[in-house]
Structures are given as C-alpha cells and as structure tokens.
KOLBADO-867907 format. One record per residue (C-alpha): x negated, y, z; chain. Coordinates in Angstrom, 2 decimals, padded with zeros to 5 digits. Each point is the difference from the previous one (the first is absolute). Layout:
N
r u:X; v:Y; w:Z; vexfi:A
...
//
This chain:
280
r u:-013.10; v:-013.01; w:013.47; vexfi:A
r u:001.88; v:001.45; w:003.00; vexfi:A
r u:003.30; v:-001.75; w:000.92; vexfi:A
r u:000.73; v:003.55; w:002.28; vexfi:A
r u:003.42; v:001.82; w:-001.33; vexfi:A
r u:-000.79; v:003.52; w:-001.22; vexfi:A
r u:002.28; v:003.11; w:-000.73; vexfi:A
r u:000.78; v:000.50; w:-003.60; vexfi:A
r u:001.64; v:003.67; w:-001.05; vexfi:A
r u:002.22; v:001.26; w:-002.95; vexfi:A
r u:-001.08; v:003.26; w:-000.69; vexfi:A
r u:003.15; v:001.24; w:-002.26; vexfi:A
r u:-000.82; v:003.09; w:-002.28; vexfi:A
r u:001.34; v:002.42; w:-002.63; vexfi:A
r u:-002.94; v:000.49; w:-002.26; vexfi:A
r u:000.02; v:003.35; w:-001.92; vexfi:A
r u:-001.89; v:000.38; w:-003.43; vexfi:A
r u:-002.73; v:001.20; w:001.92; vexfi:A
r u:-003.02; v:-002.02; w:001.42; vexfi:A
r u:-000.81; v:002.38; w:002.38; vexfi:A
r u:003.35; v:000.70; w:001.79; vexfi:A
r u:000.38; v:-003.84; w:000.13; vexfi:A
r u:-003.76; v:-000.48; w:001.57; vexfi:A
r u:001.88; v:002.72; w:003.02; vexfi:A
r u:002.24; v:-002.05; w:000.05; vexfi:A
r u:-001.38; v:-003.33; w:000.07; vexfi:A
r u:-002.56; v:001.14; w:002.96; vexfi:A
r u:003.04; v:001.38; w:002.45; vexfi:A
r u:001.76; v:-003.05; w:-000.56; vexfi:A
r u:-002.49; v:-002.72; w:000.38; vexfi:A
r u:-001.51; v:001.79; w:003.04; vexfi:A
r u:003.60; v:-000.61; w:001.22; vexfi:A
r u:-000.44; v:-003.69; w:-000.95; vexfi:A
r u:-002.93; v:-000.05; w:002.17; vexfi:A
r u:001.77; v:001.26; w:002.99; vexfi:A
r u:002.08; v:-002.47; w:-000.25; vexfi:A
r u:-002.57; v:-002.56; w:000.39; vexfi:A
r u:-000.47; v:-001.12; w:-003.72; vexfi:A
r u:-002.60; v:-002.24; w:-001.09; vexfi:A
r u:001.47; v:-000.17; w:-003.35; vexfi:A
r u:001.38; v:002.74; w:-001.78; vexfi:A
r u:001.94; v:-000.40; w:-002.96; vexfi:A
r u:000.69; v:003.04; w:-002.97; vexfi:A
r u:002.22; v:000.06; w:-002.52; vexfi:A
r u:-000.47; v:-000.87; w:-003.74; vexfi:A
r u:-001.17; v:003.39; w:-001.89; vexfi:A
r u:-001.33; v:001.63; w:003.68; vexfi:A
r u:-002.13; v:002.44; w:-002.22; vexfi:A
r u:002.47; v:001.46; w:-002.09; vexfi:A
r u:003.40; v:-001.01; w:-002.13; vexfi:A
r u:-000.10; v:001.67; w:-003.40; vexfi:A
r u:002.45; v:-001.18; w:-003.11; vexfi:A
r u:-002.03; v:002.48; w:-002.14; vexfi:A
r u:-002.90; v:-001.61; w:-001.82; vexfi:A
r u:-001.79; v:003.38; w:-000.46; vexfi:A
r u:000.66; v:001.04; w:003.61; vexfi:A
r u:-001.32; v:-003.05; w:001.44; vexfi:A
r u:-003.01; v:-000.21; w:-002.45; vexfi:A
r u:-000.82; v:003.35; w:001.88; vexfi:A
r u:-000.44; v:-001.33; w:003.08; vexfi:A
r u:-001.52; v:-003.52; w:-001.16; vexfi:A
r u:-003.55; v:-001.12; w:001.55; vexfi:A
r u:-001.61; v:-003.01; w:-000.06; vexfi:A
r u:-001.01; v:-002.10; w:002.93; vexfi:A
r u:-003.05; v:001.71; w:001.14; vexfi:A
r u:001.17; v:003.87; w:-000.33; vexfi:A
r u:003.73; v:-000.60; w:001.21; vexfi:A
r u:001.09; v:002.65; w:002.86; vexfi:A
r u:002.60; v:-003.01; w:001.43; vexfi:A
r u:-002.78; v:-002.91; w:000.34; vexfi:A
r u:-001.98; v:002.33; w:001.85; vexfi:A
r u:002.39; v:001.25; w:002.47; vexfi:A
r u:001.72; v:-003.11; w:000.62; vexfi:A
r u:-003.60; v:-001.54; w:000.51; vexfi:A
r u:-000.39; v:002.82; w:002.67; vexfi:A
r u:002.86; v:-000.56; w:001.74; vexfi:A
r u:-000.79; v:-003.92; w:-000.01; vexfi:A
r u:-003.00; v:001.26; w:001.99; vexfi:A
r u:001.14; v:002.98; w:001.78; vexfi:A
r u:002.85; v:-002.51; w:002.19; vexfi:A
r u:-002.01; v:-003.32; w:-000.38; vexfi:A
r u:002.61; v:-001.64; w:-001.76; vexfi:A
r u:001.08; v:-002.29; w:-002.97; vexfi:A
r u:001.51; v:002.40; w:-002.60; vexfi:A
r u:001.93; v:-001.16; w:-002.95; vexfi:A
r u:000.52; v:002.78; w:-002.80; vexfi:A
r u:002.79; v:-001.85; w:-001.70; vexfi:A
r u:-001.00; v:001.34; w:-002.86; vexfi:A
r u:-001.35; v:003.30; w:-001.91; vexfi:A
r u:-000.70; v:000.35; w:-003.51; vexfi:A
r u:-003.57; v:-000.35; w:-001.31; vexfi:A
r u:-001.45; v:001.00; w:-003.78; vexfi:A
r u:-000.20; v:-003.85; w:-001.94; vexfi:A
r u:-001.58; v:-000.89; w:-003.17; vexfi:A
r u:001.12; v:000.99; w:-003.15; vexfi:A
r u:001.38; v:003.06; w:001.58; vexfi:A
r u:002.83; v:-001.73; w:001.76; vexfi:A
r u:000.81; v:000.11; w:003.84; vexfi:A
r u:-000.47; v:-002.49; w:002.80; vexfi:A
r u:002.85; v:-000.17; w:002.64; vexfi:A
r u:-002.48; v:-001.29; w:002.79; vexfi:A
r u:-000.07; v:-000.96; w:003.37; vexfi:A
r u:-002.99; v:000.80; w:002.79; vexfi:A
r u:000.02; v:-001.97; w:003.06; vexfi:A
r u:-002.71; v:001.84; w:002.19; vexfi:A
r u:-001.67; v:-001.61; w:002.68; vexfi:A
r u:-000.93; v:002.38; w:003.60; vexfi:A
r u:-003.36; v:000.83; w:-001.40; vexfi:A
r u:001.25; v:001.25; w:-003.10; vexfi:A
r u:-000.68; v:-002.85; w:-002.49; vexfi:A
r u:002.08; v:-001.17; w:-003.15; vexfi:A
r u:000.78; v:-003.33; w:001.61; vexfi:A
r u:002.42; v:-000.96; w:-003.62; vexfi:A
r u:001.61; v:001.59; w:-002.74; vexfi:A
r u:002.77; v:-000.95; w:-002.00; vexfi:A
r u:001.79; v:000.93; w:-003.11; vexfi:A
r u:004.04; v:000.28; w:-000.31; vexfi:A
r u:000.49; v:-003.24; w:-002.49; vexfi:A
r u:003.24; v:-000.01; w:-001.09; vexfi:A
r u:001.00; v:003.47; w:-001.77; vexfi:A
r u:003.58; v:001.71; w:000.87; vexfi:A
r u:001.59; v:000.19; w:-003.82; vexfi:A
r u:003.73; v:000.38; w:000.34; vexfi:A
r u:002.95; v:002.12; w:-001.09; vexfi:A
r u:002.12; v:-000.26; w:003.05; vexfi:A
r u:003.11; v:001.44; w:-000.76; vexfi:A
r u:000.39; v:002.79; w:001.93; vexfi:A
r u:-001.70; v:001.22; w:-002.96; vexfi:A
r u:-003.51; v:000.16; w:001.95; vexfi:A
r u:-002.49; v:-001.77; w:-002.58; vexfi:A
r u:-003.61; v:-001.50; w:001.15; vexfi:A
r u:-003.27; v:-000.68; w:-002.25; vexfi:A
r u:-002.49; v:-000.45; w:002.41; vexfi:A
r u:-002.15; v:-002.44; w:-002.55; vexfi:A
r u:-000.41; v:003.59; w:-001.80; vexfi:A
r u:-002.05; v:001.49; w:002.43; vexfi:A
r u:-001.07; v:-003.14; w:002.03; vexfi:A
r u:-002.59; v:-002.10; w:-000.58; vexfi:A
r u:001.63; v:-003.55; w:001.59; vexfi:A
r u:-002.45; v:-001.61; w:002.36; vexfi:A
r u:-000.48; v:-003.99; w:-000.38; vexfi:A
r u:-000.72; v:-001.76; w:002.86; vexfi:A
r u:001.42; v:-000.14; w:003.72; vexfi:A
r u:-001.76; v:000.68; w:003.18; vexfi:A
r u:-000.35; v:-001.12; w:003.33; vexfi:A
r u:-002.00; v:002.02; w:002.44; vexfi:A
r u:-001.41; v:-001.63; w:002.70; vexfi:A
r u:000.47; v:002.67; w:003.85; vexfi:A
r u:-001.38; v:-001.38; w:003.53; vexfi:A
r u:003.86; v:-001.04; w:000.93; vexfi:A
r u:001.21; v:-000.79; w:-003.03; vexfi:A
r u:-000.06; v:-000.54; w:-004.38; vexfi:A
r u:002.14; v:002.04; w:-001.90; vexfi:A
r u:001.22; v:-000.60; w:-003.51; vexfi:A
r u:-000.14; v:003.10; w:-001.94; vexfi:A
r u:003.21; v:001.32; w:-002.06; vexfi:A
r u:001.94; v:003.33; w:-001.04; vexfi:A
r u:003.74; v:000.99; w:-000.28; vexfi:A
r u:001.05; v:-001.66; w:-003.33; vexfi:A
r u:-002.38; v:-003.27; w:000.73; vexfi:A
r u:002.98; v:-000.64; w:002.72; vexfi:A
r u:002.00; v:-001.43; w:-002.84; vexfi:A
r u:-002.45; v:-002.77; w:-000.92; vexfi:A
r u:-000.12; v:-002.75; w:002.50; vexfi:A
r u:-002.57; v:-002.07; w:-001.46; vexfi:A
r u:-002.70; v:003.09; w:001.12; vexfi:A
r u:000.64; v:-000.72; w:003.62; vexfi:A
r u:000.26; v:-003.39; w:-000.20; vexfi:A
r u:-003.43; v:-000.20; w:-001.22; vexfi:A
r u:-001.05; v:002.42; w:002.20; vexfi:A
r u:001.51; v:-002.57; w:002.72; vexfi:A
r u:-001.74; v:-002.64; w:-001.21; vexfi:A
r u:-003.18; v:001.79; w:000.06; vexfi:A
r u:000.67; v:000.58; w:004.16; vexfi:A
r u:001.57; v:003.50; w:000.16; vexfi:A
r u:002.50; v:000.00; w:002.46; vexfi:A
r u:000.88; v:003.37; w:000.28; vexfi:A
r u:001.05; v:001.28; w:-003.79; vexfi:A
r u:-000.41; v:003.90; w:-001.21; vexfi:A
r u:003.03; v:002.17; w:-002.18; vexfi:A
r u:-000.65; v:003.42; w:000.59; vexfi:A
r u:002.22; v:001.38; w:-002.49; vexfi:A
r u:001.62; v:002.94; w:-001.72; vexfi:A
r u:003.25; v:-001.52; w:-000.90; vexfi:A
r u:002.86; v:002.18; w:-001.51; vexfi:A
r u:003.02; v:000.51; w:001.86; vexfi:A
r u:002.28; v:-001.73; w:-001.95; vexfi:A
r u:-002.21; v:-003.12; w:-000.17; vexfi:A
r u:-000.80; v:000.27; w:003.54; vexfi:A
r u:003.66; v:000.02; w:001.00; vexfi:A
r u:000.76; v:-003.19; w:-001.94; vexfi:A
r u:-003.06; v:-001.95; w:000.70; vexfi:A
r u:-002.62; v:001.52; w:002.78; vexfi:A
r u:001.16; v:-002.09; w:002.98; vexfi:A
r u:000.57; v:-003.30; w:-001.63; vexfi:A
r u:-002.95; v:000.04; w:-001.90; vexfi:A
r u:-002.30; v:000.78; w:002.73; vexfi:A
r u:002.07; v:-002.64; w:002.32; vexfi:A
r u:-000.16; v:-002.11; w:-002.41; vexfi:A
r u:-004.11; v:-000.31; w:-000.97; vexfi:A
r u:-000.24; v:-000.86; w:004.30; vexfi:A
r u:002.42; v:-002.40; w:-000.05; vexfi:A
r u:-001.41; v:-002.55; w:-003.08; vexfi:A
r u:-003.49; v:001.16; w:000.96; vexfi:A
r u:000.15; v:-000.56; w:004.11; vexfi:A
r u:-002.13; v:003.28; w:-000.31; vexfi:A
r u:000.53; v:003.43; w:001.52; vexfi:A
r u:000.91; v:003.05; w:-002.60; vexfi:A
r u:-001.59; v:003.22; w:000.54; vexfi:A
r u:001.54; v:003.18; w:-002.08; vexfi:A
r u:-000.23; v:003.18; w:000.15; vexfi:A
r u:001.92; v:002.39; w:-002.61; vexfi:A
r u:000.08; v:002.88; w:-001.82; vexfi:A
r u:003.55; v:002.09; w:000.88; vexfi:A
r u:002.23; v:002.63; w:-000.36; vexfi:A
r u:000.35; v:002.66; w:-003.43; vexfi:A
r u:-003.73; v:000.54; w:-001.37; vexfi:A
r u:-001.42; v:003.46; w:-002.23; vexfi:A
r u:-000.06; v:-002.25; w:-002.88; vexfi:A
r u:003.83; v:-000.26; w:000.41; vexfi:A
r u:000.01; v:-004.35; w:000.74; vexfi:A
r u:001.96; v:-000.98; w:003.06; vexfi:A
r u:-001.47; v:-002.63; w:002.31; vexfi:A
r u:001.57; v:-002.21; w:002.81; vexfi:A
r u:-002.10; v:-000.33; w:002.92; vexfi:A
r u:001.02; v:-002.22; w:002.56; vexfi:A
r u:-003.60; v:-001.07; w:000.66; vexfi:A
r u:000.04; v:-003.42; w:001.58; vexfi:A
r u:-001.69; v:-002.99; w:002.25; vexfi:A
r u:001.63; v:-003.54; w:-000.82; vexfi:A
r u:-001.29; v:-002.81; w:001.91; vexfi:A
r u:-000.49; v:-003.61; w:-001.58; vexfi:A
r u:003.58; v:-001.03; w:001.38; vexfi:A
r u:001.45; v:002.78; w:-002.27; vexfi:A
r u:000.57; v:002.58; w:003.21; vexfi:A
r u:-000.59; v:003.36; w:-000.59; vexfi:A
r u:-001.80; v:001.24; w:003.08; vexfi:A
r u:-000.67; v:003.82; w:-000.80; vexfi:A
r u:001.68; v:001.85; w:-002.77; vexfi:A
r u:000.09; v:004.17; w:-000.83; vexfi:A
r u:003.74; v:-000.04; w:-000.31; vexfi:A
r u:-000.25; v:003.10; w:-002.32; vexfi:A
r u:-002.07; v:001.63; w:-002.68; vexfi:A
r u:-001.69; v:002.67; w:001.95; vexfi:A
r u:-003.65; v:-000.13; w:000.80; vexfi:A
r u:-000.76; v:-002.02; w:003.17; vexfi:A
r u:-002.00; v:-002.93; w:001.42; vexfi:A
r u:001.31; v:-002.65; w:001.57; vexfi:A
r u:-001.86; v:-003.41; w:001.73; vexfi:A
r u:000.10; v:-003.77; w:000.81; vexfi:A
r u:-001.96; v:-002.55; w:001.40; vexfi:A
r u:-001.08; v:-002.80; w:-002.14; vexfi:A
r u:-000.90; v:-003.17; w:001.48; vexfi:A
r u:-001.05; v:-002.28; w:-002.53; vexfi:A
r u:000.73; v:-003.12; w:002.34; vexfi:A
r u:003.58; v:000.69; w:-001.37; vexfi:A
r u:-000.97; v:-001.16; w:-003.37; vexfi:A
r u:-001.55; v:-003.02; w:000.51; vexfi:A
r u:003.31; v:-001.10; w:001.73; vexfi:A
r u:001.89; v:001.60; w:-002.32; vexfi:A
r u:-001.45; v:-002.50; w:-003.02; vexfi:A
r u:000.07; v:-002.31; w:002.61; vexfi:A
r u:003.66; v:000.15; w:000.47; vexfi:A
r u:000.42; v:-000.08; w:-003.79; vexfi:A
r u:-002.84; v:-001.04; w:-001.26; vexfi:A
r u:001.00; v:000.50; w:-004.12; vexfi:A
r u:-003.79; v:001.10; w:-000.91; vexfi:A
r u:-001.18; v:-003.47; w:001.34; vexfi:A
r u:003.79; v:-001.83; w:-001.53; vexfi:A
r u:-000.24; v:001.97; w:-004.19; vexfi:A
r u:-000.49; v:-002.18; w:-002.83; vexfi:A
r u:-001.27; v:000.25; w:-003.67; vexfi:A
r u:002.85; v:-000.35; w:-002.11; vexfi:A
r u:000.64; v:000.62; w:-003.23; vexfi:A
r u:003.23; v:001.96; w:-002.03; vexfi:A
r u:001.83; v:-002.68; w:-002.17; vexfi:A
r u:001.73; v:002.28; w:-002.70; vexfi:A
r u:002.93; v:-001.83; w:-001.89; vexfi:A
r u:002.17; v:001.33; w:-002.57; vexfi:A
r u:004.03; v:-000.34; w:-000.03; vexfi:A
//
C-alpha cells in the first residue's frame, strides 16, 4: 500500500425523488470533484433518490444488477479514473425489503465493497418528525473495511455515527480513514453533526470522511449539510458550511494517523472489563 497523501472530496447533494435528475446531478458534480484533483470522491447517503413513500420508492426499486445509479456511478468511476464512493443508494433486498447500500468503485469500474446501513434510524424526535426505517430497511450485519492503494477505509452511514463500537472495530481491523456519508435531519444535525463526527477521529486516531444530504427535499424532510473532512487530531480540514449542493476537498495523509495513535495510543492501552451491577 501507498504511503502517498491523496485528495478526498465531499460531494454535497439535494437528492430529489427521482433517480434520474439525481444521476444529472451526481455526474456535474463529481466531474467537479475531479477538477479538483480528487482521487476519492465521496456521495452522500441516499445519492439515488430520498423517498418517505413506500409505494413511491418501490417504483423506482432495482436490484443490484439492473440499478440506473450503480451503473452511472460505475461510469463515472471510469470516465475520471477515480475512487468513487456512492454513500449509499437503495437496492431491492430479500423478502421485499430495501438495502441502504454503499458502492465504493474502483477507476476501472469495479465493485471494490459493499456495505449495508446496520443500525436502523427509529425515533420520534420531537419536533414531531417520526422515523421507522427497520420498516422498509433490511439492517445489514457486518462492518467493512475496504482496502484503496493509499489507504483502508471502514465502511459506515449517517445513523452508524452514533455507535462507537462500529469504528472502533473498524480501527482495529486497520482503517484509518472512517466513512459517514449521511442524510441527517436538521434538527439532529444541529445538535450533534460536528461533535459526533469530531468525535469518532479523536478516540479512533482516524480521519472522518462525510459527505451529506442538505437543504428542503420533494419528499418534504429537511437535511443539514455541512459536509465535512476531520482529521485523526479531531481538526476539521474542509467543511460545506451550508446545505446547498457543492464539493469541497482535502488532502489525507495517512502518516497523520499513525502519529496520531501514536500520540495517544488508546487502541494499543483498552482493556476487557466487565460491568459489576449492584443494587441499593
């Protein structure tokens, strides 16, 4: 593996409920990625399409194989010669569920991984917006770390940000640069974006890639934007201060890891323990 830095992009969006206005816009703004010098592009979570509606989105469900997303974004992958990341797009499952699923596409057009959103955004949050992804979702069950010529990334997606123990593992299993592109509401995304994203570099002595979803969608959800690049010391080196479409870059050196968990070496220091539970 290459110890060179690379240039890793954000590409913000504002996906509509249809696949083929998003596909528009996905091309236009990673060819602006590649301008920019990417080697790395990174999508949001739901680049395809963001539909509340069952019915609606079971209209404009494929599986792998027949889905007009995978197929562009492997184009593009090939068309710029470039590492691109759909951060995820939804993909007919078993048992007629849905798959929230990431691509990672390598420059000749290849499915390098694929992972499934694990952890399933159920909440009433109470601005009165209610959540039941499990309804639709099938929940994937096991974490990935894809292996690139300059670096391993662990694998994740918006609502995945609020369970530590995925990146650690992911840590553990050598990714030092760790994935969230996300859709995160805007009242969520106020409270908690920054810190959490801050926070899984920090106690990971990883880099945090993650691109978002933003602005006032067809299907009437509100998203925050603010797509961002943390680096293992918690410093956020490139952030969309907005939630308009956009792309913004970084360069990743992974050196800055190593001495990151160097510095503060807790993955080397943690200990099994166990909880002692005592009654009053």
């Amino acid at each position: 593996m290459s110890e060179a830095p690379f240039i890793a992009a954000i590409v913000q969006m504002r996906s509509t409920t249809d696949p083929a206005r998003n596909i528009a816009d996905l091309t236009d703004l990673v060819a602006q990625a590649a301008d920019q010098g990417a080697h790395y592009v990174q999508t949001p979570e739901m680049t395809g399409a963001l539909v509340q509606d069952r019915k609606a989105l079971g209209a404009i469900l494929y599986d792998e194989e027949g889905d007009p997303v995978v197929a562009a974004a492997a184009d593009l992958a090939v068309r710029h010669g470039l590492y691109l990341h759909i951060g995820s797009t939804a993909i007919a499952s078993v048992g007629g569920k849905v798959a929230n699923r990431s691509f990672l596409f390598a420059p000749d057009g290849r499915v390098l991984a694929r992972y499934d959103k694990i952890h399933m955004f159920d909440v009433d949050l109470d601005n009165g917006e209610s959540w039941r992804e499990s309804r639709t979702y099938q929940a994937g069950s096991r974490a990935v770390v894809a292996s690139l010529p300059f670096a391993r990334l662990g694998l994740a997606i918006c609502y995945d940000v609020r369970f530590p123990a995925l990146f650690r593992a992911e840590a553990e299993a050598g990714a030092c640069v760790l994935t969230v592109p996300a859709a995160f509401t805007r009242q969520t995304g106020e409270a908690h974006w920054h810190v959490l994203l801050r926070a899984r570099a920090i106690e990971n002595g990883a880099f945090v890639i993650a691109a978002a979803q933003g602005g006032t969608h067809e299907d009437g959800r509100q998203t925050f934007g603010h797509s961002m690049i943390v680096d293992p010391w918690g410093k956020i080196l490139a952030e969309i201060p907005h939630d308009e479409p956009a792309v913004a870059t970084a360069e990743i050196d992974v050196e800055a890891s190593r001495m990151a968990r160097g510095k503060i070496p807790n993955l080397n220091n943690q200990r099994v323990f166990y909880v002692e539970k005592t009654d009053v």
